[in-house]
DODO-114931 format. One record per residue (C-alpha): residue in three letters; z, y, x. Coordinates in steps of 0.2 Angstrom, whole numbers, padded with zeros to 4 digits, always signed. Layout:
ALAZYX/...
This chain:
UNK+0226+0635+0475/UNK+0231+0617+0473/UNK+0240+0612+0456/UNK+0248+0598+0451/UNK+0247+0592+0434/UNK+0253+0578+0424/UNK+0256+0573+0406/UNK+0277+0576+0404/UNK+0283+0558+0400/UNK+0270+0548+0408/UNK+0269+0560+0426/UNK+0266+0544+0436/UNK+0251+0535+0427/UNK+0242+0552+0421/UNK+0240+0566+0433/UNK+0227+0578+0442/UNK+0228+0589+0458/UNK+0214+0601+0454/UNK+0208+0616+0467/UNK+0206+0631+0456/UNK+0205+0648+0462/UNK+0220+0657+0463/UNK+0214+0673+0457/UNK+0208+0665+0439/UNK+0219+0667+0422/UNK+0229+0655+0415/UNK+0215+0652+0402/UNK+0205+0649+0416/UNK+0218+0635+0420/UNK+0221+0627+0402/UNK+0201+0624+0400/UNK+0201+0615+0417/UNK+0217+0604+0411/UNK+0211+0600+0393/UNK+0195+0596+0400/UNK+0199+0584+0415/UNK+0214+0575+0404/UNK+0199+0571+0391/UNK+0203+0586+0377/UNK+0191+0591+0365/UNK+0200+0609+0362/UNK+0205+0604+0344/UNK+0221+0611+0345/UNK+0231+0628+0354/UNK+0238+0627+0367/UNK+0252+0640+0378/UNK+0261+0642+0394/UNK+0278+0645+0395/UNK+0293+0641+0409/UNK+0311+0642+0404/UNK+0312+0654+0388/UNK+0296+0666+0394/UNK+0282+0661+0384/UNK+0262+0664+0387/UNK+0252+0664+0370/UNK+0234+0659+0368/UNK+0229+0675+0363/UNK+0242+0687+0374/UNK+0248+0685+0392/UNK+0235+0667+0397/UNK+0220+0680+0397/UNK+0230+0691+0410/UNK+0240+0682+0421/UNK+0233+0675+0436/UNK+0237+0657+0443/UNK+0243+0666+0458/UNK+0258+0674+0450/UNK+0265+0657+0442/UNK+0273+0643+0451/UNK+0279+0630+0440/UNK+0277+0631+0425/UNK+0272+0619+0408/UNK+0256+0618+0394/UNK+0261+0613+0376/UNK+0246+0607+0367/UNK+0245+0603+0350/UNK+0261+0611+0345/UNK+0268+0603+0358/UNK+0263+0585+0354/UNK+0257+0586+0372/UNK+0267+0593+0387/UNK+0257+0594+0403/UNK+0269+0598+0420/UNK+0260+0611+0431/UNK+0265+0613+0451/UNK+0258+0624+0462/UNK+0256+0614+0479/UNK+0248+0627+0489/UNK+0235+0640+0490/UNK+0217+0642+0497/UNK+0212+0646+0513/UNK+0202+0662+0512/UNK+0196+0664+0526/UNK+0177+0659+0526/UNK+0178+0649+0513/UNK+0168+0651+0496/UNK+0176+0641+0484/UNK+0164+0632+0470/UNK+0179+0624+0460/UNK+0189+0621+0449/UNK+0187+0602+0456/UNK+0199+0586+0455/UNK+0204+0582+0471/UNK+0214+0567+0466/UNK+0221+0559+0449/UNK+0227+0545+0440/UNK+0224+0538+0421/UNK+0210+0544+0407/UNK+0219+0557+0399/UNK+0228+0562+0382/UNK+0218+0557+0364/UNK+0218+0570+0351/UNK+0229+0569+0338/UNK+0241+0556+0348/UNK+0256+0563+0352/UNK+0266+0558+0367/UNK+0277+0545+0359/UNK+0262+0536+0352/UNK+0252+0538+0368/UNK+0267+0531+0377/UNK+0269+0516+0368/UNK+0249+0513+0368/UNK+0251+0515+0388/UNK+0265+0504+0389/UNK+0256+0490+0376/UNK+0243+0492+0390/UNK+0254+0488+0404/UNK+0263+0473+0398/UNK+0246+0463+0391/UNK+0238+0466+0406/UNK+0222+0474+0395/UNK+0222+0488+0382/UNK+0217+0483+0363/UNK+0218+0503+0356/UNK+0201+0508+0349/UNK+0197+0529+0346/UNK+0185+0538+0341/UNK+0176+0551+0351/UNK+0168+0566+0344/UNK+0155+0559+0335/UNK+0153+0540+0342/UNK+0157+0525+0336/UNK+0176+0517+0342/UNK+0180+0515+0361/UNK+0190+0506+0369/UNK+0204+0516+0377/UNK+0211+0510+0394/UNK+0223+0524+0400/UNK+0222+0515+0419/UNK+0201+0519+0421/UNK+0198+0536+0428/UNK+0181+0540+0438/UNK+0186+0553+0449/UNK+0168+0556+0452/UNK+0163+0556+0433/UNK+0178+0568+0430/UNK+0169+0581+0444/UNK+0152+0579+0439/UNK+0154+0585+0422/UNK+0168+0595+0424/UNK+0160+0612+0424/UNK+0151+0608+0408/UNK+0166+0602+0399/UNK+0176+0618+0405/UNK+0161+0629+0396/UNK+0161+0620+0380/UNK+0181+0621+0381/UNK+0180+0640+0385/UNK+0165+0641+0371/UNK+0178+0634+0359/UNK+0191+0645+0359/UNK+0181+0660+0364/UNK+0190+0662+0381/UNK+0184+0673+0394/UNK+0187+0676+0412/
């Protein structure tokens, strides 16, 4: 299946469409999000559209990504709100899919512990000097610099399937 996602508030500078199978849970899909948007699984996460709510630990390791269509991820307690669209499914006929993958995308990702607010304002700083002058740290490292407008595609695939282990790893998720 082919999803759109983006972060809700910044849809046109931070976005992915990923291939995922159709027949894999919902937690299936949130370690693919929180690890091509640059997450390190700090915080829960839920799916919900309109009122109906999935919880980390109830409906996300049952429902398949088949039976949603559009729907959103809160992350953080809802600091971060991804938009999720399905844009269309898999062809099955002799075809073995390898995925998830990204097939497209725009900007770096989220930071922990930012919310949308101050990651909008850091995105918009960025914009209007021409250059971003926001330093993070990650994991263990020392400060980077964080330029919401570099994203390597082919980086983000090579070590996607690692990054989605360690995610799954970290909140125990199966699939």
């Amino acid at each position: 299946m082919t999803i759109k996602v983006s972060v809700n508030g910044l849809d046109q500078k931070i976005w992915r469409i990923i291939e995922i199978d159709e027949d894999k849970v919902l937690n299936d899909l949130a370690a693919t999000i929180l690890a091509t948007f640059n997450s390190l699984a700090t915080h829960s996460y839920e799916f919900y559209r309109y009122n109906w709510s999935y919880g980390i630990l109830l409906n996300s390791e049952r429902t398949k990504i088949k039976d949603i269509n559009d729907v959103n991820m809160s992350y953080d307690d809802g600091s971060i709100t991804f938009n999720i669209s399905c844009i269309s499914e898999l062809r099955k006929a002799n075809y073995h899919f390898e995925g998830p993958f990204i097939v497209a995308g725009e900007g770096a990702g989220i930071l922990e512990d930012v919310n949308i607010n101050e990651l909008m304002k850091i995105v918009n700083k960025t914009d209007g000097l021409g250059y971003s002058d926001f330093n993070y740290s990650e994991k263990y490292n020392t400060n980077k610099k964080f330029d919401y407008r570099t994203y390597d595609i082919e980086e983000d695939n090579r070590t996607l399937k690692e990054r989605i282990n360690y995610i799954k790893e970290s909140y125990k998720v199966s699939s």
